[in-house]
N, C-alpha and C positions, 0 to 999 in steps of 0.2 A: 504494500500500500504506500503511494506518494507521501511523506512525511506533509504535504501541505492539503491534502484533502480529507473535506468535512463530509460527514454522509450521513444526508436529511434520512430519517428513518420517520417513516410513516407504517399506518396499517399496512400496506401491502408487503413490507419488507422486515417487518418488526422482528418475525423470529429467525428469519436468517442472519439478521444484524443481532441479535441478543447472544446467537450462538457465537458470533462471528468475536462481540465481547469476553465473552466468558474463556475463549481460548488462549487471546490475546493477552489474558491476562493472568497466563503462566509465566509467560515471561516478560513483562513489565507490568512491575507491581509499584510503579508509582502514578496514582489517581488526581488526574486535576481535573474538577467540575465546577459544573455554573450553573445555577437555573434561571427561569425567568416565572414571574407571576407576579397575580395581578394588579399587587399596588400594597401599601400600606392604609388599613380603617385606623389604627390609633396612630397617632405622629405622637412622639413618646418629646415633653420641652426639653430645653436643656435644663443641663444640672439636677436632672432626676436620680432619682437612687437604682443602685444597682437592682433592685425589686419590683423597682414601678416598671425600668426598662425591659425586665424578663417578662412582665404581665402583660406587657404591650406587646411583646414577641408573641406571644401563646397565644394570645388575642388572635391578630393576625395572621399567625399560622393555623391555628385551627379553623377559622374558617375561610380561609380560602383555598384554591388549588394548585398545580403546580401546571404550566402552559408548555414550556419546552424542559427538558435537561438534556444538558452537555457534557460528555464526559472524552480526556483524552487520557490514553496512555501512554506511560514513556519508560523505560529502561534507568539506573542509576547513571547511565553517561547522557542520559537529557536525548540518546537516540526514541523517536515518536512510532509508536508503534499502533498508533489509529486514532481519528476523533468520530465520535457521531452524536449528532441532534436528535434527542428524540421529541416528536412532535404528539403534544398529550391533547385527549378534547377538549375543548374549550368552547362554550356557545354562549356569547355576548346576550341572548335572548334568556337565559336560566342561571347564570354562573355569576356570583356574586364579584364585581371588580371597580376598581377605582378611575374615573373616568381619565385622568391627565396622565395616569400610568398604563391604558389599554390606549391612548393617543401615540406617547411615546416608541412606546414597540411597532405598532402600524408604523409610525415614520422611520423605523428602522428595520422593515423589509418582514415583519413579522405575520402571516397570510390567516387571518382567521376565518376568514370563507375556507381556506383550505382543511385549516383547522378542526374546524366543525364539518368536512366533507371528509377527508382521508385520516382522520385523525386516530389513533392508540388509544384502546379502551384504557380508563383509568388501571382498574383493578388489574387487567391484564398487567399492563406494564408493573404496577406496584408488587405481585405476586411473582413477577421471574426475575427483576431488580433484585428482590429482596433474597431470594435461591441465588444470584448472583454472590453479591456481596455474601453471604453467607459460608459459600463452597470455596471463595478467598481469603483466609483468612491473618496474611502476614501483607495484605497494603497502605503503602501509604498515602492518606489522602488529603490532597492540598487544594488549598482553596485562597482566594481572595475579598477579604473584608467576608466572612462568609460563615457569620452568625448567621444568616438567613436560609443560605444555602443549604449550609446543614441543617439546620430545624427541619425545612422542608423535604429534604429527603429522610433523615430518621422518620418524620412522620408517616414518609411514602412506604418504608422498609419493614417498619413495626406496626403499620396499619393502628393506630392509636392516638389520640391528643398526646402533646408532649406533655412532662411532666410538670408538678405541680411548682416546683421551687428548682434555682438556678442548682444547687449540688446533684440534687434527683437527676439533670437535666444534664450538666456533667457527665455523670455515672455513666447513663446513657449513653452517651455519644460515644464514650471508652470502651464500654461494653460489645456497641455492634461497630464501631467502623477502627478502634484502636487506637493507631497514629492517625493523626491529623497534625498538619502543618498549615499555619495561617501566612504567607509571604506578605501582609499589612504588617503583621504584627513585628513580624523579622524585619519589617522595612525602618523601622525605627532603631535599630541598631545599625542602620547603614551608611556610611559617610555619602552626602551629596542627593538623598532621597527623603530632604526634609522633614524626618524623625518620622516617614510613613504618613505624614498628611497629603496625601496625593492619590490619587485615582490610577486605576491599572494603566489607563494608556499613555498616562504619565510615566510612570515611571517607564516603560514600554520604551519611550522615547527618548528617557535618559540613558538606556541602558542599548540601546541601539537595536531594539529586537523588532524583528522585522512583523508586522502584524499582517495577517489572514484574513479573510473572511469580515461583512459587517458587523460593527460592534452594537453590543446589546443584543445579540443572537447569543443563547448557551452555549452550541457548539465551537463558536468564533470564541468566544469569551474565555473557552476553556483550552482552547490551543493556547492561547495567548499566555493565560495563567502559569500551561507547564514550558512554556521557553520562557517567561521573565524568571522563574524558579531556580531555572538550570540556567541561565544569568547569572540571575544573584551567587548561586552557591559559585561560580567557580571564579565572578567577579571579585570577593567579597572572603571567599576561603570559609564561606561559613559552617560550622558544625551544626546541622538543624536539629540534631538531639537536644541544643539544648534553647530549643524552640518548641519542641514538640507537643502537645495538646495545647499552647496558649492561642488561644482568639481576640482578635481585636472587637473591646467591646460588652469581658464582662471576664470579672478576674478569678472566677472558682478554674480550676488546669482540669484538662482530660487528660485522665489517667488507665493507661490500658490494662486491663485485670494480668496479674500475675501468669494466674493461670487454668485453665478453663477445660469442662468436660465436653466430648462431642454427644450428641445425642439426635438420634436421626426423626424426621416426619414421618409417622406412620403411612401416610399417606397424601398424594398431590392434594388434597381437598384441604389441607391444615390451611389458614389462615394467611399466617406469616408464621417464618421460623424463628425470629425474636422472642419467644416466648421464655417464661421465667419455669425454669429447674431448679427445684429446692432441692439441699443436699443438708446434712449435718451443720457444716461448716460456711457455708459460700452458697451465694443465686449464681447460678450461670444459667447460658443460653441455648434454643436448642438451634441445631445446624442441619439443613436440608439435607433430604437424601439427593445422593449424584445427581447434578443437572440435568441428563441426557432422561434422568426419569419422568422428568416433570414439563418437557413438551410432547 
């Protein structure tokens, strides 16, 4: 695959691009994503508390959806070994959104006549997502400014409202995706990227990275994300261990569990594999049976 093509995945393609993910990410196991959705209902002021700002996330995220996700992957030497868009339903006529944030995207190439024609069943896509992420389970996932991102996917993956309080919500994130790396938050350690106040295609531009595809598309967005990554680290020498679970945006760290039992889906019908195993000592999570089982 050309390290600079994006592939729109729509219903017609969905599950030969899901397989096409799932392989690909035997051997590169580092995840940059992006979503896009529909806007913000609560605008959380400044100078709010870490508490009010988490209530205005959950808010937020639980009721709205998720429009596209972008995921690329890349190898530890920043070699790109795919990106794809996925294009989720979305119908302006039913789907609860924020008017100047479904403007936005339209002016940025975003088709929702398409959308609501060829569009990925929710569930569908949240149900083989989640057997995805599941059946890998040493990735690391990088993201930009991407407290949102992530909410919105944990909620995609664990089929569930997120948790009730920012530690809960922590835990979580630890639990099912591990590493996570924020490149905002690492941008504040970095000489000439004014302490991370800047937007991706800023720094994009300081850093000389050549950009792909329209911005404010997830697929584009997330190419971008993993070449300013592999940028930064090799601009910069940085150790991103010890950057690892911090997000830009709210100060409890993800922290990836020790260590964890596998335990299989009895059957394609289970929900999500997210669910909680109680043991003596420790909740752990359960993990899909093989992926080839569940299309």
């Amino acid at each position: 695959m050309a390290a600079t093509k994006i592939t729109a995945v729509w219903r017609q393609n969905f599950q030969q691009e899901i397989f096409r993910l799932d392989a690909a990410l035997f051997k590169f196991p580092l995840v940059s994503f992006d979503t896009e959705f529909p806007g913000l209902f609560r605008n959380t002021p400044m100078g709010a508390t870490e508490s009010t700002r988490y209530d205005d996330l959950k808010h937020n995220v639980d009721h709205s959806r998720l429009i596209q996700f972008g995921i690329t992957v890349a190898d530890v030497g920043g070699n790109i070994g795919g990106t794809w868009e996925f294009n989720l339903r979305f119908d302006l006529s039913r789907d609860l959104f924020v008017y100047q944030s479904i403007q936005f995207l339209q002016d940025n190439g975003v088709d929702f006549d398409r959308l609501r024609r060829d569009k990925i069943h929710f569930d569908m896509f949240a149900q083989l997502l989640s057997r995805v992420v599941a059946r890998h389970r040493n990735l690391c996932w990088v993201t930009f400014h991407g407290l949102y991102d992530l909410s919105h996917t944990l909620k995609t993956v664990t089929n569930r409202p997120l948790s009730p309080s920012v530690a809960a919500f922590a835990s979580q994130l630890g639990i099912v995706f591990g590493d996570v790396v924020d490149i905002k938050y690492m941008a504040r350690f970095c000489q000439g990227l004014r302490g991370g106040e800047l937007g991706l295609t800023a720094i994009a531009k300081i850093l000389k990275v050549e950009i792909v595809g329209g911005a404010h598309q997830a697929g584009s967005d997330s190419l971008l994300t993993a070449r300013v990554y592999t940028k930064m680290r090799m601009a910069y020498e940085i150790d991103e261990t010890l950057f690892a679970g911090c997000l830009y945006g709210i100060s409890a760290r993800i922290c990836k569990p020790i260590a964890v039992r596998r335990c299989f889906i009895p059957n394609a019908a289970t929900p999500a594999p997210f669910l909680r195993c109680f043991t003596t000592h420790t909740s752990v999570f359960m993990i899909a049976a093989p992926f080839s089982h569940v299309l």
